[in-house]
N, C-alpha and C positions, 0 to 999 in steps of 0.2 A: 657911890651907888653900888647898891651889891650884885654879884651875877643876876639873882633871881629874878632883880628888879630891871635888870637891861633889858630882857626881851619883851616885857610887859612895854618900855618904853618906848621899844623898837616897833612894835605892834600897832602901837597908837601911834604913832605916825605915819607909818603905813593906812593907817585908817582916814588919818584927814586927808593925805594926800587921796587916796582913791575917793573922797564924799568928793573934793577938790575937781577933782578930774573927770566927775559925772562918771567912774566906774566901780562904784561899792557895789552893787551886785555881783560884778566880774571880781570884784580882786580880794571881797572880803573873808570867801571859804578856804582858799591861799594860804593865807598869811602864815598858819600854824600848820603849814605842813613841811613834809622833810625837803622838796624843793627846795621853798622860801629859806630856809636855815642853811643850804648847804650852796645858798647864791655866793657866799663870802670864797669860797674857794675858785680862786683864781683858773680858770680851762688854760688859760694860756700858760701859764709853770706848770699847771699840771702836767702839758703835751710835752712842755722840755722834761719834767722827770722820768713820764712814760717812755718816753724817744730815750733816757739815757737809760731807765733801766735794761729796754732791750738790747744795749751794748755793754752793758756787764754782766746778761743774763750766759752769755753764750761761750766769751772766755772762762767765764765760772764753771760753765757746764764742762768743760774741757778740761779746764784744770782736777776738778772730780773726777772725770775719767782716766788722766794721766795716775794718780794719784792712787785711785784705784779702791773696792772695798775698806770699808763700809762705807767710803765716801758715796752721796745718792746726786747724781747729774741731775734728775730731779726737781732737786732742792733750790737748785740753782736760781731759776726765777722768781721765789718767794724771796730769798735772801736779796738777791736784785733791786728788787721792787720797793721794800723797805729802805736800805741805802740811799736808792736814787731818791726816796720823796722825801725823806730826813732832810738832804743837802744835797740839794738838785743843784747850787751854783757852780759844785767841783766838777771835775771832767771824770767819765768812766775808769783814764790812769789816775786820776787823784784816791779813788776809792775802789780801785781792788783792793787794797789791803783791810779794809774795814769788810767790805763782801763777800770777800774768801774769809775774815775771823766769824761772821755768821754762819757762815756754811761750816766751819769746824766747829764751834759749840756745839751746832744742832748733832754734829758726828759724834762727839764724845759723850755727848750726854745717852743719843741711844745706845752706843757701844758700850757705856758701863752698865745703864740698865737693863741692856739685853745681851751680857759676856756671854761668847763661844765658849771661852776658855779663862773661869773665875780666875784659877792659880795665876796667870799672869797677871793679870789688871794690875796687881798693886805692883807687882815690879816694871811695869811698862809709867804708871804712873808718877811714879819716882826718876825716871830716868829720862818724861819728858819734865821734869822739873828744871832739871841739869840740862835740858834740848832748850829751856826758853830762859834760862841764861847763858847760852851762846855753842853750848857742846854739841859734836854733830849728832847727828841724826842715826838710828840705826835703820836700814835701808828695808828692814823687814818689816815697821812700824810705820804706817803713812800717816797715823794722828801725829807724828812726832816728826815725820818730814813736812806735812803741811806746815806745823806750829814752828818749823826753823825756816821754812820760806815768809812765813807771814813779818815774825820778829827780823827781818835780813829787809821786808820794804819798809818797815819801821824805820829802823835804823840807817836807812839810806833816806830817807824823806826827807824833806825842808827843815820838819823839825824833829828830825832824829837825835842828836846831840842833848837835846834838854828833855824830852820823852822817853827815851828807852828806857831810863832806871824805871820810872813808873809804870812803864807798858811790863818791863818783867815783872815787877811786885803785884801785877793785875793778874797777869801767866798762872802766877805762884798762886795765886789768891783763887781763883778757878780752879788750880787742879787740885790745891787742898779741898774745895769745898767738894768737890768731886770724887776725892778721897774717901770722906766721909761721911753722905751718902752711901759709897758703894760700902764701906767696909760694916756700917750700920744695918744695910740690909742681909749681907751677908748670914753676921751674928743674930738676927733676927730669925733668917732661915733654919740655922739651926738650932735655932731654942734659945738664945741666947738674949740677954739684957736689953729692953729700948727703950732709945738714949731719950734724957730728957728736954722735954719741949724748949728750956732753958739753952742748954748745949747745942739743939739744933740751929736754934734762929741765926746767930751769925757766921755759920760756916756758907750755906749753900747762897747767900746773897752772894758770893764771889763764883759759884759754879754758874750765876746765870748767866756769866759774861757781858755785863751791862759797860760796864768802865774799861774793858778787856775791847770790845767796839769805840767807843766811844775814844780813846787812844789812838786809837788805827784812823778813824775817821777825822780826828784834831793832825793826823801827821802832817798833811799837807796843805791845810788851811791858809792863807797867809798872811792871818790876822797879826801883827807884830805885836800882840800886846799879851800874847799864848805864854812866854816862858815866865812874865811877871805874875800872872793871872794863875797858873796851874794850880799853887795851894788854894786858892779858893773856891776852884772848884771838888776840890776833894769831900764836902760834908754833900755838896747838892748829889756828886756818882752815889756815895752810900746810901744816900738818902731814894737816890733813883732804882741802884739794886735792889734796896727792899722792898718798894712797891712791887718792880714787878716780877720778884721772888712769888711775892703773896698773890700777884697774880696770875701766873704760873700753877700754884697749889691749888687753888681754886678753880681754873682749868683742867689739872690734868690729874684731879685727884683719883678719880675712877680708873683711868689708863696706869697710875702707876701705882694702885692698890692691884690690878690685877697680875703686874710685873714682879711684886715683893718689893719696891719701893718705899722709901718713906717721903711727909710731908706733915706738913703745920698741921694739916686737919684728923691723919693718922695720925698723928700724937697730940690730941685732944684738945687741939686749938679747934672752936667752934665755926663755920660761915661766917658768922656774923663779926666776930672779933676780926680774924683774917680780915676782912672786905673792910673793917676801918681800920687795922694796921695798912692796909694796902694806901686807902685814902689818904689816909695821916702823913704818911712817909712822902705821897706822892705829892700832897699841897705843899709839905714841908719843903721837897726839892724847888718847886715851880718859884715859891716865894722867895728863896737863897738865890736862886737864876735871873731872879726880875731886874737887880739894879743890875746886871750884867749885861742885859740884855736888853734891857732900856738905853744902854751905853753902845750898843750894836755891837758887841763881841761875839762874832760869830760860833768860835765855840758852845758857848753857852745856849744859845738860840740851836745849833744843833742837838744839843744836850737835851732840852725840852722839848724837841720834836721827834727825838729816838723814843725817849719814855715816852710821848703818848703816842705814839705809833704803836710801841710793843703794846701796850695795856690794852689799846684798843685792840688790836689784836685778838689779841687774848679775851677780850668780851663777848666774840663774836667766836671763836675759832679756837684750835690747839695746835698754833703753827708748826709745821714739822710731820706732825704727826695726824690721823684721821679725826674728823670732827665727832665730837661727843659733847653730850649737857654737860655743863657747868655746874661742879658738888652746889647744894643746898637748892 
């Protein structure tokens, strides 16, 4: 049976039951509206995610402030809120380190593309390369002391020992794509070459920090079947970063055309292409995750409720940052 064809099915059942029940009057203008479709969602996990996000919302906000510029306390309860409805079964300690990595992507991404100070970027970005594989911190830089606090609960979690190499290859993989990004725009600025659509697409899938979370959030899981399982999951994260790369561009194309930014659609990737790379990548992930997740491997099942949490997201909204239409 295809998607298309479930709700038609769902529908008509709905229908005999209400002729059935002497209330097709009362229940048959219902059926197709966003109530009836949004009965599936559970109130009762819901209230435990709500309840846990507001206890991750508040040490987050703290640790932002501890931390300091440009970290935004802010932010705090949007990063919260996504975490806790992802994997509402862990406990608020099981996932600050997954909610404090949201809350610094969403830092770094606006601190490159709105630098104080260009000249440094790239040597600050180089140096938390070397901060997230284990070197300290320099005390002047709080993206690079967050990202050594964050990598340090990693590395102490349940499954720190088998995760860390990958959590820093994820590190490496976001601040190159971050890199390149910022150094594009730069050269851009001043008259210079832009890069080809080609060269773009696989860097900044790692600046979105999808698999950079999603690491943080598998630390403390206690699925015992994580350290066999991890290569498998590695085609579904790429497959998960791209969508919602492309979902991202398509959200915030307006905001970071105004910034000198680049994206897929500034370099002449059309709506429409985008909006089916986006789909493409994202069926591809969902389909790689099913027998995982049919098998109840809870990573995996986290993994598809990260991505479509962000996408939706992102359909609705430009999390982080002020709402604006969606390019095309």
């Amino acid at each position: 049976m295809s998607a298309s064809e479930e709700p038609r099915m769902q529908n008509r059942d709905y229908e005999i039951l209400a002729i059935e029940s002497g209330l097709e009057e009362f229940v048959r203008p219902g059926r197709n509206e966003p109530w009836y479709w949004h009965r599936s969602l559970d109130v009762v996990y819901a209230a435990d995610a709500a309840i846990l996000s507001g206890r991750l919302a508040q040490p987050l906000a703290a640790w932002a402030r501890r931390l300091g510029k440009p970290f935004r306390p802010e932010l705090a309860y949007l990063c919260s809120h996504g975490i806790a409805y992802v994997a509402p079964w862990l406990t608020s300690a099981e996932l600050t380190a997954a909610a404090r990595t949201v809350l610094w992507v969403f830092t770094i991404d606006a601190a490159t593309d709105e630098p104080t100070d260009p000249t440094a970027i790239q040597e600050q970005l180089a140096r938390r390369r070397c901060v997230a594989r284990g070197a300290p911190p320099s005390p002047h830089d709080p993206i690079a002391v967050a990202l050594s606090q964050i990598r340090r609960l990693v590395a102490e979690s349940r499954w720190g020992p088998d995760l860390l190499s990958h959590w820093e290859e994820a590190a490496d993989s976001s601040l190159t794509g971050t890199e390149f990004k910022f150094d594009a725009a730069q050269r851009i600025a001043v008259g210079g070459p832009v890069p080809a659509l080609r060269d773009y697409l696989p860097h900044p899938t790692g600046s979105i920090g999808f698999d950079l979370i999603a690491l943080a959030l598998w630390a403390n899981m206690a699925d015992p079947n994580l350290p066999i399982a991890i290569d498998m999951l590695r085609q579904p994260l790429a497959d998960a970063s791209a969508a919602l790369r492309a979902a991202n561009d398509l959200r915030g194309y307006n905001r970071e055309r105004s910034k000198g930014t680049i994206d897929a659609l500034a370099l002449g990737m059309s709506s429409e292409e985008l909006a089916n790379r986006m789909s493409d990548h994202l069926g591809d992930c969902c389909r790689r995750l099913e027998p995982l997740i049919s098998a109840g491997f809870g990573p995996a099942i986290a993994t598809e409720r990260q991505l479509l949490w962000c996408v939706r997201y992102y359909q609705h909204t430009d999390p982080g940052h002020d709402s604006e239409p969606a390019a095309g």
